[in-house]
C-alpha positions in Angstrom: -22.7 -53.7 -265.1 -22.6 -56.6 -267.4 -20.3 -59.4 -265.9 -17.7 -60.5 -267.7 -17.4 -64.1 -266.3 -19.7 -67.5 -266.8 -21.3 -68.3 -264.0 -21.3 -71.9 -264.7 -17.3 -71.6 -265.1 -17.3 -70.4 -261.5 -19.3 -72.9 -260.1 -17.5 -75.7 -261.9 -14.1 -74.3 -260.8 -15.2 -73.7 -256.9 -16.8 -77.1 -256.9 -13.1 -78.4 -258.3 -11.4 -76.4 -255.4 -13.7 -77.4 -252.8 -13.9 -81.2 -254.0 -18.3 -80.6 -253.4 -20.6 -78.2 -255.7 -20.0 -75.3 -254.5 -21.7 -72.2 -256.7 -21.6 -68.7 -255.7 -23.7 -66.5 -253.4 -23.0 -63.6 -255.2 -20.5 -62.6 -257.7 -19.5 -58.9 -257.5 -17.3 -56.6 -260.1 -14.7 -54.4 -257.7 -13.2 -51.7 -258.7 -9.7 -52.5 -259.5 -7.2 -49.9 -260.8 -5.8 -48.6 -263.8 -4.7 -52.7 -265.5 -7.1 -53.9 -267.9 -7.3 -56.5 -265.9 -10.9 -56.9 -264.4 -11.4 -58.6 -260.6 -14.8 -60.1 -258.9 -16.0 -60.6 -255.2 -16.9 -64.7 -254.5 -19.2 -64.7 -252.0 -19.2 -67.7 -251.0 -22.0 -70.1 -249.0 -22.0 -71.0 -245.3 -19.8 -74.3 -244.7 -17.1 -72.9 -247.0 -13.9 -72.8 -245.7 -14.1 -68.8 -246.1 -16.7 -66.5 -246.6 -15.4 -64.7 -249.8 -12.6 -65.1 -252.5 -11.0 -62.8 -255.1 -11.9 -63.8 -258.8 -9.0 -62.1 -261.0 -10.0 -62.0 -265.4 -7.1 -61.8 -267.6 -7.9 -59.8 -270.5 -5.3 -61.3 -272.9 -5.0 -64.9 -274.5 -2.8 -67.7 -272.9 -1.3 -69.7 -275.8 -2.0 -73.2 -274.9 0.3 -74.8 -271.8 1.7 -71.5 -271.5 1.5 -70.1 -267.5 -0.7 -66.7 -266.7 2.2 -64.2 -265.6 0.5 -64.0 -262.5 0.9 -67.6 -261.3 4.5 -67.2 -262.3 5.4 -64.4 -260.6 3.6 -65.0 -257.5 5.9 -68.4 -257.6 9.0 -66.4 -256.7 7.3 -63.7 -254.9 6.4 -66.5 -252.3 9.5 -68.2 -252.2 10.7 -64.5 -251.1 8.9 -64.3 -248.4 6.8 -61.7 -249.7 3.4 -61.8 -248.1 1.1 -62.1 -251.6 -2.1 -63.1 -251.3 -2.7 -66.9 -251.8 -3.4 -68.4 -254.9 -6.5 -71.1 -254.0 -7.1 -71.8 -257.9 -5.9 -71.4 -261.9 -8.1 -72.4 -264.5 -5.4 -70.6 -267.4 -7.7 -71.8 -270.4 -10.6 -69.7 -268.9 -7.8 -67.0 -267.8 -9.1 -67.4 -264.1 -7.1 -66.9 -261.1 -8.9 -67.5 -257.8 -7.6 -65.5 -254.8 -7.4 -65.0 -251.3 -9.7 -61.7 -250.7 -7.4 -59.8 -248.9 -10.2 -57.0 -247.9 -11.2 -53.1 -248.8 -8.4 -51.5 -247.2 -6.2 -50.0 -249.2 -2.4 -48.4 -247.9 -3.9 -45.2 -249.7 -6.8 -45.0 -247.4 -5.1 -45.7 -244.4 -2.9 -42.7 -245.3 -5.8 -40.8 -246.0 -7.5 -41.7 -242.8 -4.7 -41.7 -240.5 -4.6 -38.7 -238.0 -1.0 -38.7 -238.1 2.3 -39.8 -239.6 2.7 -41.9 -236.6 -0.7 -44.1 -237.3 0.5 -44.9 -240.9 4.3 -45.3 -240.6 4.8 -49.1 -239.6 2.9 -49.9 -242.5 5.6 -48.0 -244.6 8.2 -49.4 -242.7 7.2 -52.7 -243.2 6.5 -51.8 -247.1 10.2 -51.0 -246.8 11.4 -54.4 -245.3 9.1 -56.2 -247.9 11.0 -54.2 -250.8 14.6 -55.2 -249.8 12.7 -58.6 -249.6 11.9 -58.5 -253.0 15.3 -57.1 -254.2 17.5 -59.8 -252.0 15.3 -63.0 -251.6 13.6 -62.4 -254.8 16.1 -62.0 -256.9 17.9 -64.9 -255.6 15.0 -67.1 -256.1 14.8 -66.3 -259.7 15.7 -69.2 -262.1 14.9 -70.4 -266.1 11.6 -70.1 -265.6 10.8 -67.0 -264.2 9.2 -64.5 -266.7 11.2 -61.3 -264.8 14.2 -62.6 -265.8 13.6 -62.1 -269.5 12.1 -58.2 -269.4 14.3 -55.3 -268.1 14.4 -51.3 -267.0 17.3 -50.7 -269.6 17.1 -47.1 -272.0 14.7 -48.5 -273.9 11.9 -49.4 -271.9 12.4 -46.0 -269.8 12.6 -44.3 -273.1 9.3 -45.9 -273.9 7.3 -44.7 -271.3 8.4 -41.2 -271.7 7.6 -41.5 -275.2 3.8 -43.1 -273.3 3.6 -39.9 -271.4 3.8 -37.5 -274.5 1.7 -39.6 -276.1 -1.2 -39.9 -273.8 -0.5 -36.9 -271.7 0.6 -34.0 -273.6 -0.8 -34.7 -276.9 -4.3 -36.8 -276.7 -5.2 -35.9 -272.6 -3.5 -31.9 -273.0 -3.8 -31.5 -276.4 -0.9 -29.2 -276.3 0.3 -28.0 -279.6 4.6 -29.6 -279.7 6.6 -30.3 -282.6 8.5 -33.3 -283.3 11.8 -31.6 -282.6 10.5 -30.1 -279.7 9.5 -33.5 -278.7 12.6 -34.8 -279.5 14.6 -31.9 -277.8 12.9 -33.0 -274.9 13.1 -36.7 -275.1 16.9 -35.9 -275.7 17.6 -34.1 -272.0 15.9 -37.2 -270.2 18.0 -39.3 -271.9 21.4 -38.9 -269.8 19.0 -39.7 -266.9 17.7 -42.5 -268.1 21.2 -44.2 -269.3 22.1 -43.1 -265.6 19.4 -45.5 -264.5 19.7 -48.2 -266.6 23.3 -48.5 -265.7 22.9 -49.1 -262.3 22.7 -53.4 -261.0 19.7 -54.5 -261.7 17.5 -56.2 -259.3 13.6 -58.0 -259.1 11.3 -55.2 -259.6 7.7 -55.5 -258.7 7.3 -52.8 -260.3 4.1 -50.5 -259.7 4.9 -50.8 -255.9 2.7 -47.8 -254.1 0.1 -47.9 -252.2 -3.1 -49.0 -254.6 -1.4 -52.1 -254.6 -0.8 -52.7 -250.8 -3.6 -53.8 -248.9 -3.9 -53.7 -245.4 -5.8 -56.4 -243.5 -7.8 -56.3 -240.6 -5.5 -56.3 -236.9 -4.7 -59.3 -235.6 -5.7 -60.1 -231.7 -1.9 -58.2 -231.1 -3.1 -55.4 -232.3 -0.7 -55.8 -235.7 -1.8 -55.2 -239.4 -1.0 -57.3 -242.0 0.2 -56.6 -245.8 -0.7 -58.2 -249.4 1.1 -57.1 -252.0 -0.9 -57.2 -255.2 -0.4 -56.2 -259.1 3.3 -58.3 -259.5 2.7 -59.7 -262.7 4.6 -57.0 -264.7 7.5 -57.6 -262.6 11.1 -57.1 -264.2 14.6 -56.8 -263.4 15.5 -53.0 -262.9 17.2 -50.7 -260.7 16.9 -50.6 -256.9 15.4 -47.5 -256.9 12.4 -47.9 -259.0 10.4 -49.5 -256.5 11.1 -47.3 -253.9 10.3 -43.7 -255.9 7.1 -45.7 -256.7 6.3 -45.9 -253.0 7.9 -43.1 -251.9 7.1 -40.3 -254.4 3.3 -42.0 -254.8 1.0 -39.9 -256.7 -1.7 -41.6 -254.9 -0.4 -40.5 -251.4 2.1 -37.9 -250.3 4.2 -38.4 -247.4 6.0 -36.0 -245.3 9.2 -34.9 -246.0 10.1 -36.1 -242.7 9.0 -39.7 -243.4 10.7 -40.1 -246.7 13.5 -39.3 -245.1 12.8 -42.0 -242.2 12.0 -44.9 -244.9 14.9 -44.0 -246.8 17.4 -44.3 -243.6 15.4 -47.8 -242.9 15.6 -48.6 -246.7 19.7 -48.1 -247.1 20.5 -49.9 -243.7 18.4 -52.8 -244.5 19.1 -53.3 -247.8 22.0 -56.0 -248.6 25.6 -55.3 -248.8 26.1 -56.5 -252.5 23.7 -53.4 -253.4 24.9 -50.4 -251.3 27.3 -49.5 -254.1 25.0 -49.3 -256.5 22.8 -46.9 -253.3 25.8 -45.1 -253.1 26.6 -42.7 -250.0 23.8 -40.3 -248.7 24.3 -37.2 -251.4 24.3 -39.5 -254.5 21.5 -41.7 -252.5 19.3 -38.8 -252.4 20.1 -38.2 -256.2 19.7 -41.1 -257.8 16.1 -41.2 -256.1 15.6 -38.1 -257.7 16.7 -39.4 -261.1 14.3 -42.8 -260.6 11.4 -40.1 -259.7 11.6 -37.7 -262.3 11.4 -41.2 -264.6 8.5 -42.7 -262.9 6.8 -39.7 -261.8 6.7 -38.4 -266.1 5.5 -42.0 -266.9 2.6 -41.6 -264.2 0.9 -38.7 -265.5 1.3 -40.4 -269.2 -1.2 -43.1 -267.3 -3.1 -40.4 -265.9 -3.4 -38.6 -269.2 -4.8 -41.8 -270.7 -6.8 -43.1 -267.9 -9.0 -40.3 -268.6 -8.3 -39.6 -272.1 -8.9 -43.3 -273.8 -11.1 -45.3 -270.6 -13.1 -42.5 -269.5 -11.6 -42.8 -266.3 -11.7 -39.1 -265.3 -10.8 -40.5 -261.5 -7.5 -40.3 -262.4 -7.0 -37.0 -263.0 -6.6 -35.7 -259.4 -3.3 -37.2 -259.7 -1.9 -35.3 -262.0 -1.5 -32.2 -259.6 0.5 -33.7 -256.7 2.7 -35.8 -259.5 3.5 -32.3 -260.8 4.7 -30.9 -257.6 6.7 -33.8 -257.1 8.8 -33.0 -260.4 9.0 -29.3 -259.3 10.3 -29.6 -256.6 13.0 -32.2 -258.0 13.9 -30.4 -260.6 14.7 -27.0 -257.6 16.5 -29.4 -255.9 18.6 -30.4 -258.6 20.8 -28.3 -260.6 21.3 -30.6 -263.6 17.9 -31.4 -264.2 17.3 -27.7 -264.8 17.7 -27.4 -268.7 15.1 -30.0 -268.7 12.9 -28.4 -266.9 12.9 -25.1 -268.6 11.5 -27.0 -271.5 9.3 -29.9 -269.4 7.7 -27.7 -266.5 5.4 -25.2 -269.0 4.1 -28.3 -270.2 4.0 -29.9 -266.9 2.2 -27.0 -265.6 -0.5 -26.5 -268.7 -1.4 -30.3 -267.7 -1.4 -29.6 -263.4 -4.1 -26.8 -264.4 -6.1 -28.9 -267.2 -6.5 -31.4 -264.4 -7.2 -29.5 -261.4 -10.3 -27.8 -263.8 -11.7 -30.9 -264.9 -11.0 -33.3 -261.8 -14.3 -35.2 -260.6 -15.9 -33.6 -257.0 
């Protein structure tokens, strides 16, 4: 694969952070996820004072003084007390961000490996405590500089990614024959939802917070493993629940009912008193969770659909099947949701099956 970053540039910025020429042992593309963002593997020589780093490429241009999104939302992140991996270097003219390398593992593929519930839940619980973290800490930290502050889960962004989903999903991934009125019949049964949503206090919101973006690092001599949250740079103010459908209702793994209801308990009882109105008591909890997942779970598959459709990224279309059961099973739990569903789920459904056909081995 052709790289995508000047050597030279490297070594020059290494040799900066390391106050001694320092050029690379080996410079490796990883695999990343579905940003357009691109990210490299430093190996680094012996004497350094680590064996490896994480390069990170921004794809866009960074008008001239301006700060990558990154740095600024790592900023508050940190001040939170969110564990994010460190930030060793920023060279914004060459849209470089130098990282620590927080490792291979995946939260999805210690779910995946895990045995049990049991192996994996203190990672969620601690993905849980991060969260109110982020809400609390995070929002409190936030001041005239911060880039969240300015961008917010209000109808129209949630209006936008619906739109995304029929977009990507329906009409260039499905190719499913709808009308504009049909669309727009559609569109119009979210949108009580989605007002619903964006009424509620709003809060720091990392998010895309599941579990492609939480890495977990090696144990410690205690036997206790460690978290780095990545992929924060598209943070924005938004509901309380946003981030937790994203981790709970994850397309990427699916929890047991049991456990989603164990996270939830932890989520309500740590989270701080100025926000359990907004939670509200267990019934309209359990709701507006619901209402946040039906959202976010639509918007998924419209990344899904164009991960595969647009970047060749057929990967991605596993997804789409376990995303789709999600919404089922929402919409049979809830009564009010069922109008859209009569019109949603066919089309839901004719995408679940396209997928499952054409999914990868």
């Amino acid at each position: 694969m052709a790289q995508a970053v000047d050597e030279r540039v490297v070594t020059a910025a290494l040799s900066a952070l390391f106050r001694a020429r320092t050029q690379p042992v080996r410079i490796s593309e990883l695999a990343g996820d579905a940003s357009t963002r691109r990210y490299f593997r430093i190996a680094l020589p012996a004497g350094a004072p680590f064996p490896s780093l994480v390069l990170m490429l921004y794809p866009d241009e960074i008008a001239a003084g301006e700060e990558l999104p990154f740095v600024n939302v790592h900023r508050y992140m940190k001040a939170a007390g969110v564990p994010v991996p460190e930030i060793h270097h920023a060279v914004p003219e060459a849209r470089l961000i130098f990282l620590e390398d927080a490792g291979d593992i995946m939260l999805e593929g210690a779910v995946r490996s895990a045995k049990s519930a049991e192996e994996y839940l203190p990672l969620y619980e601690d993905c849980v405590e991060i969260l109110v973290r982020i809400q609390q800490e995070g929002t409190k930290a936030l001041d005239g500089k911060a880039m969240p502050s300015r961008l917010a889960f209000d109808v129209r962004k949630f209006s936008e990614e619906i739109d995304f989903f029929f977009e990507h999903a329906v009409r260039e991934y499905g190719e499913i024959p709808l009308s504009d009125s049909e669309e727009r019949a559609i569109e119009n049964l979210f949108l009580p939802f989605l007002e619903e949503m964006a009424a509620l206090p709003r809060v720091l919101s990392h998010r895309d917070y599941h579990s492609r973006n939480v890495m977990v690092l090696d144990p410690t001599p205690g036997g206790r493993r460690g978290l780095r949250i990545l992929d924060f740079q598209d943070a924005r103010m938004g509901n309380a629940f946003y981030d937790l459908c994203s981790l709970l209702r994850d397309s990427y793994a699916t929890l047991p009912e049991k456990a989603v209801g164990h996270l939830c308990y932890a989520y309500r009882h740590a989270s701080p008193s100025g926000l359990k109105p907004a939670l509200g008591d267990p019934a309209a909890f359990e709701y507006r969770l619901d209402v946040a997942s039906l959202q976010r779970n639509v918007k998924a598959i419209g990344t899904f659909g164009n991960q595969a459709r647009n970047r060749g990224k057929t990967f991605y279309l596993r997804f789409i099947p376990p995303t789709v059961a999600y919404l089922a099973a929402n919409f049979d739990r809830n009564p009010r949701m069922r109008p859209l569903a009569r019109k949603l789920l066919p089309i839901l459904s004719a995408l679940s099956s396209k997928a499952k056909g054409e999914t990868p081995p």
